[in-house]
N, C-alpha and C positions, 0 to 999 in steps of 0.2 A: 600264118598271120591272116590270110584271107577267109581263112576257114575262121577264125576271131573275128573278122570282120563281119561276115554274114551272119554269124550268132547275133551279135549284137544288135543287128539289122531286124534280125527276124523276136530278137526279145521287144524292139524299139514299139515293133507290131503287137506286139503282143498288148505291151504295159497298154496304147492308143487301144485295143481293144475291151479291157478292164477297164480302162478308164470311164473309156464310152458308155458299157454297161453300170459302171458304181454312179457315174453322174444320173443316170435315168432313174438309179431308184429311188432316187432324193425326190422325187417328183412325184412316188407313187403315192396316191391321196390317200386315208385311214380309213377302214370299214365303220360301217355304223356301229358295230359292237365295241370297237376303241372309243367312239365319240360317248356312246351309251354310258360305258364302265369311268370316264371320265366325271360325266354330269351326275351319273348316278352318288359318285364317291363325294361331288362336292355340296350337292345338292339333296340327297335323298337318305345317306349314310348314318344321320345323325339322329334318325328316326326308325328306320327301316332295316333289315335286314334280308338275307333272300331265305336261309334254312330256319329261321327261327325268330320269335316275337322280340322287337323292343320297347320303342313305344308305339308304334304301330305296328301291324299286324306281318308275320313272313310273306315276302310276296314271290315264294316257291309256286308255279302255277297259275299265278295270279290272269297272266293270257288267255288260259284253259277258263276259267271261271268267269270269265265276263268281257266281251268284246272289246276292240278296238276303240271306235270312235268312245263309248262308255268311259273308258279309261282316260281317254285325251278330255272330253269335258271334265272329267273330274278331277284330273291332276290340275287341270286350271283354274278352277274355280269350285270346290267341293264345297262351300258355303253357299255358292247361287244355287248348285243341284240340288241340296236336299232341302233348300229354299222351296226349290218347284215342286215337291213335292215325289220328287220320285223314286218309288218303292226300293229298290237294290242300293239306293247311297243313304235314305234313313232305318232302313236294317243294320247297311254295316256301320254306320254311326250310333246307332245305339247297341250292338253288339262289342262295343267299342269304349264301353261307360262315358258315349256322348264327349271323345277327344276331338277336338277339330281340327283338321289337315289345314295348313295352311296355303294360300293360291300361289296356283308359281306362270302368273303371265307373262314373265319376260320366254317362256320356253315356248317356243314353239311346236306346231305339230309335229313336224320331221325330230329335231329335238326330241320329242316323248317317245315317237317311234322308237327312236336309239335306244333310249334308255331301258324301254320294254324289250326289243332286241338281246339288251348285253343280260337282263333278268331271264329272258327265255335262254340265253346261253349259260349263264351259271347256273344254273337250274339242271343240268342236265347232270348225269353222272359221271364223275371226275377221272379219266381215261387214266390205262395204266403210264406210271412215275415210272416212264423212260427217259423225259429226256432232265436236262442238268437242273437246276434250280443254284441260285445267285446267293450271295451273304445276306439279301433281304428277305430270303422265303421266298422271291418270284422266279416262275422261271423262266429261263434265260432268252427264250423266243419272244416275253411280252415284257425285254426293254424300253425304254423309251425311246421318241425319235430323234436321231441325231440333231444335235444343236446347230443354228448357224455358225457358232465359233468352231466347230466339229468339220463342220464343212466348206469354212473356207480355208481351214487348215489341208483339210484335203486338197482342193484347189492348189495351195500352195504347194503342195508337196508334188504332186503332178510335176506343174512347172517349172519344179526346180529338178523332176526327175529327166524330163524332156529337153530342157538343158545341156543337163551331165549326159544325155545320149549324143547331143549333137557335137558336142565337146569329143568325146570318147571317137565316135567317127570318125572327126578330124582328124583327132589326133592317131589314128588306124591308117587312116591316107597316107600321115605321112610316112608313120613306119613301113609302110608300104613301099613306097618311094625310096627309103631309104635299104633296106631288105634288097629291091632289084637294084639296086646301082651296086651295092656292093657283092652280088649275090655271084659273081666270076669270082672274085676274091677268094668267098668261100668256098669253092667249088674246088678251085685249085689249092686251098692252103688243104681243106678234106683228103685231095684225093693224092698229096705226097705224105701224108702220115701212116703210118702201120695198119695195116688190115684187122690187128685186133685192141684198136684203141678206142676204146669206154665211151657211151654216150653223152658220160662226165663232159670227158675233155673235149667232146666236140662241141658240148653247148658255151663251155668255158672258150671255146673259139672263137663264136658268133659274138660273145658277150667281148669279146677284142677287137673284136671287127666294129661294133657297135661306139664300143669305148671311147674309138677313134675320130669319133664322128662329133667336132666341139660343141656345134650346134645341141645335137639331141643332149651333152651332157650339162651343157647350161639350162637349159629348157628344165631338164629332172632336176637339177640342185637349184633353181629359181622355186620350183616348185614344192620343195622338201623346205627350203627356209619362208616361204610363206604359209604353208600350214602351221609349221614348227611356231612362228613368230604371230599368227592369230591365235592358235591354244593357249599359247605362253597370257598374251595380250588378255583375254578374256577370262583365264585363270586367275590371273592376278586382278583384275578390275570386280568381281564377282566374289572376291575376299571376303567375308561378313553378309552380303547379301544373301538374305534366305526365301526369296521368291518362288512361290511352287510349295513350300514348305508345309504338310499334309499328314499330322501326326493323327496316329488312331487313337481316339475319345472314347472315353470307360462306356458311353452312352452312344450309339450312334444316331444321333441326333438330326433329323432329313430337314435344311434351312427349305430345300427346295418345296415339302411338301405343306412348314408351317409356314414361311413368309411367303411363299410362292400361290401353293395351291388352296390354303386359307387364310391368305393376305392378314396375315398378323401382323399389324405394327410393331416395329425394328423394338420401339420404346417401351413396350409392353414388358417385354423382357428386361432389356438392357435400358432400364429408367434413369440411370445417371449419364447417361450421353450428354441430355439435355441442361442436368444441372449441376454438375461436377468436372473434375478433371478425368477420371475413370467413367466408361462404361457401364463396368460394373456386371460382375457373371449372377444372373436371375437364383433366383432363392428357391430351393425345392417346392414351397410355398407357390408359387408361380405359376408352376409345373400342376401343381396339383389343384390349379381353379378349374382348367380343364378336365385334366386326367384322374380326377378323383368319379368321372362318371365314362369317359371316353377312355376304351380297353383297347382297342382295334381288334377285339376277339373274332370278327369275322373273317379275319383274315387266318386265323390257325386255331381252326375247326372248335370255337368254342372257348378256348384257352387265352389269357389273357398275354399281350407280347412281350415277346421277351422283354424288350429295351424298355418299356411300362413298369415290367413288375422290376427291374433294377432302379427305378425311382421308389416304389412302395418299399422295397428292402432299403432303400439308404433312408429312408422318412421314418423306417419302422410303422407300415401303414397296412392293415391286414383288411384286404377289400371284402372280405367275406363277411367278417363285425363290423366291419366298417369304422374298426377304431385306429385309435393313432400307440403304439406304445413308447416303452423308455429306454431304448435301444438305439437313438438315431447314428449313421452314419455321413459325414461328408461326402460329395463325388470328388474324387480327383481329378478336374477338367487340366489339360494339357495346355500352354499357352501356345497360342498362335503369334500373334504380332507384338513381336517385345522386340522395341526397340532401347537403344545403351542406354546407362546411366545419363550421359553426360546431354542427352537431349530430354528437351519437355516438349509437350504436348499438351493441351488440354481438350479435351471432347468439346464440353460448352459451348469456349468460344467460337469453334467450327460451325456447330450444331444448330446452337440457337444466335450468337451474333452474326454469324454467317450464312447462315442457315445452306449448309453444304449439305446433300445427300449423303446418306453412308453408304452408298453405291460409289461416290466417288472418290474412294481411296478403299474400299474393300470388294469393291467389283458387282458383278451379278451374284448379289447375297442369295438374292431369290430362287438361283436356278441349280443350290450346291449342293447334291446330297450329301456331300461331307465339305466343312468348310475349309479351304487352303489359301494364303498368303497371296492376294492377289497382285497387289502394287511392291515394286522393291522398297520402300521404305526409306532409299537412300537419300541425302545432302539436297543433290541434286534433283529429285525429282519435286522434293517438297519445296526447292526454291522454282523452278518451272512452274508448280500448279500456282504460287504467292504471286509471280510475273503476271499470269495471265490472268487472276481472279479478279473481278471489276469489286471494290469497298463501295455497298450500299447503306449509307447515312441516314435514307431519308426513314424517319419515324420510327428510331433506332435509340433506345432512352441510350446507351452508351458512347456512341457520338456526339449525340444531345450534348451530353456533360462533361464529355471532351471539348467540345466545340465552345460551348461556355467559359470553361477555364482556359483558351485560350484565346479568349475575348475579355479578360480577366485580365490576363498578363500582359494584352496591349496598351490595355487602358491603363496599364502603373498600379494597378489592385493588386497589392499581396497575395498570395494563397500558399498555403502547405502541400506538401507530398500523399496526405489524406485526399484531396482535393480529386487529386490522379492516380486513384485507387489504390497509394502505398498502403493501406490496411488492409487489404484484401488476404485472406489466407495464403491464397495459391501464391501470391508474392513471395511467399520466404519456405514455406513445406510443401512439398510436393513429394 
């Protein structure tokens, strides 16, 4: 038991060590070539490539052929340089059939630096495919950085690991305690038993000696009916809740990289939020105001992506003709938040007379590379958020005309059920 007790002592040490090191690398700040490849994708991508022309020129090399500071005035202002008349930016503007770069002044110097950094590193030759690569084609070393949700989880788990150690000790003391008080006992019950009896029936001895001990056997059966009676408890309360709920989509569709990293309005896609009871899942059409010229082909040497060409196959859309043909297919999207029958909802009223975020019942939409059930959905939670939402009236035509009609029915004025929006659709189908 002592020899249990100091493992434990010395894992205690250990995890206080890991810890120490996981917490410090949360702190490790991004190299420029991270910050570069970032700006570069949100900023430069949609014109640029590094091996090869799009609508501006590869900028393979582009370091090698023309300096530093050159590059920083003209990424900021390519209109004022070849304003001033200087030979190397109206060359390559007119080698260019006279396209014009648009100015990017919010970037700073350091900023362009990066950017030319992460250019001078793709640019180099792509080292031998040892190590893994991930379901998105990256590989596995240039994840992204842990989220704060990520890390205060960890946090969490620490201290509840460091807990269970001081617990686990205590509770070592006492069997401790309890081991020498009775440890004559067993010494003598050991040493009048037969010379050739089984290490069985000696442990089956100890666990008699132990037995006997009311204390320690209340202590373990307090402890067996409290776990037993929380599992039970939150088995049963987690009935129908589908929280976490995380089904894979014919399409893998990155919220994080179109709401997140090109700030797409939620409503662009999902247009009935605003003015419907449904959301409403966007129409291939949608999809293809974009992606009918954006391929992400730099990303798989040339080739157009996978998750791209499964739109062009369900469209029946051949990028090469560029035509559309008579073959279309549906996507079969999986639902995520389906809530029963017996409950309504309507987006609208949340949306627009409320004007609630869909961040706040679907969470950090922005941050999902694949979207899962954020909020439980339950009774409960949707009377909590109804308690504490403050009802904003002022300059709100629906209160307006609520507020009317019951200025209506003070003053002794008849009105109808019309009045109080009983013709409304949503009233009777849903």
């Amino acid at each position: 038991m002592r020899n249990i007790s100091l493992i434990f002592r010395r894992v205690a040490k250990s995890i206080t060590l890991v810890a120490a090191l996981s917490m410090a690398t949360f702190f490790v700040q991004a190299q420029d070539i991270k910050e570069g490849e970032s700006l570069f994708k949100s900023d430069c991508s949609a014109c640029h490539a590094i091996d090869r022309d799009v609508i501006g020129p590869a900028l393979k090399g582009v370091n090698e052929r023309h300096d530093e500071e050159w590059l920083i005035s003209w990424i900021h202002n390519s209109q004022a340089l070849i304003a001033s008349g200087d030979e190397t930016a109206v060359k390559l503007f007119e080698d260019h059939n006279n396209l014009m770069m648009p100015p990017f002044p919010t970037l700073t110097d350091d900023n362009i630096r990066s950017i030319l950094a992460y250019v001078d590193d793709a640019s180099k030759p792509a080292p031998a495919a040892e190590g893994a690569t991930g379901a998105n084609g990256q590989q596995a070393g240039a994840s992204d950085d842990v989220s704060n949700f990520m890390f205060g989880g960890l946090v969490v788990v620490l201290i509840i690991a460091f807990l269970v150690i001081l617990v686990l000790n205590r509770v070592i003391r006492t069997l401790d305690k309890i081991i020498l008080r009775n440890q004559d006992a067993i010494l003598e019950q050991a040493e009048e038993e037969e010379e050739g009896e089984s290490k069985g029936q000696i442990f089956l001895a100890k666990l008699k000696v132990l037995s006997k001990n009311k204390k320690l056997v209340f202590v373990v059966l307090l402890g067996v009916v409290v776990i037993l009676s929380t599992v039970g408890w939150n088995t049963m309360w987690n009935v129908g809740v589908h929280q976490g709920y995380q089904p894979v989509q014919p399409i893998k569709f990155s919220h994080q990289l179109h709401a997140g990293v090109n700030q797409i309005d939620c409503q662009y896609c999902h247009s009935g939020a605003a003015t419907s009871k449904n959301a409403s899942i966007p129409s291939l059409n949608a999809c293809m105001n974009c992606h009918n010229y954006v391929t992400a082909s730099d990303k798989y040497n040339g080739e157009i992506s996978p998750e791209i060409q499964k739109i062009y196959n369900a469209i029946d859309w051949d990028p090469s003709t560029r035509t559309y043909g008579d073959n279309p297919k549906p996507i079969e999207w999986i639902r995520i938040h389906n809530l029963p029958d017996l409950a309504y909802f309507n987006h609208s009223q949340h949306v627009t007379i409320a004007g609630i975020e869909c961040q706040r019942c679907h969470g950090p939409i922005e941050t999902m590379e694949e979207v899962y059930q954020y909020s439980p959905l339950t009774m409960k939670w949707c009377i909590e958020c109804h308690k504490a939402t403050e009802v904003n009236s002022k300059d709100n035509a629906y209160y307006d005309q609520l507020i009317a009609a019951h200025d209506k029915l003070k003053s002794g004025e008849k009105i109808t059920a019309a009045v109080l929006g009983g013709i409304e659709c949503g009233k009777c189908h849903y």
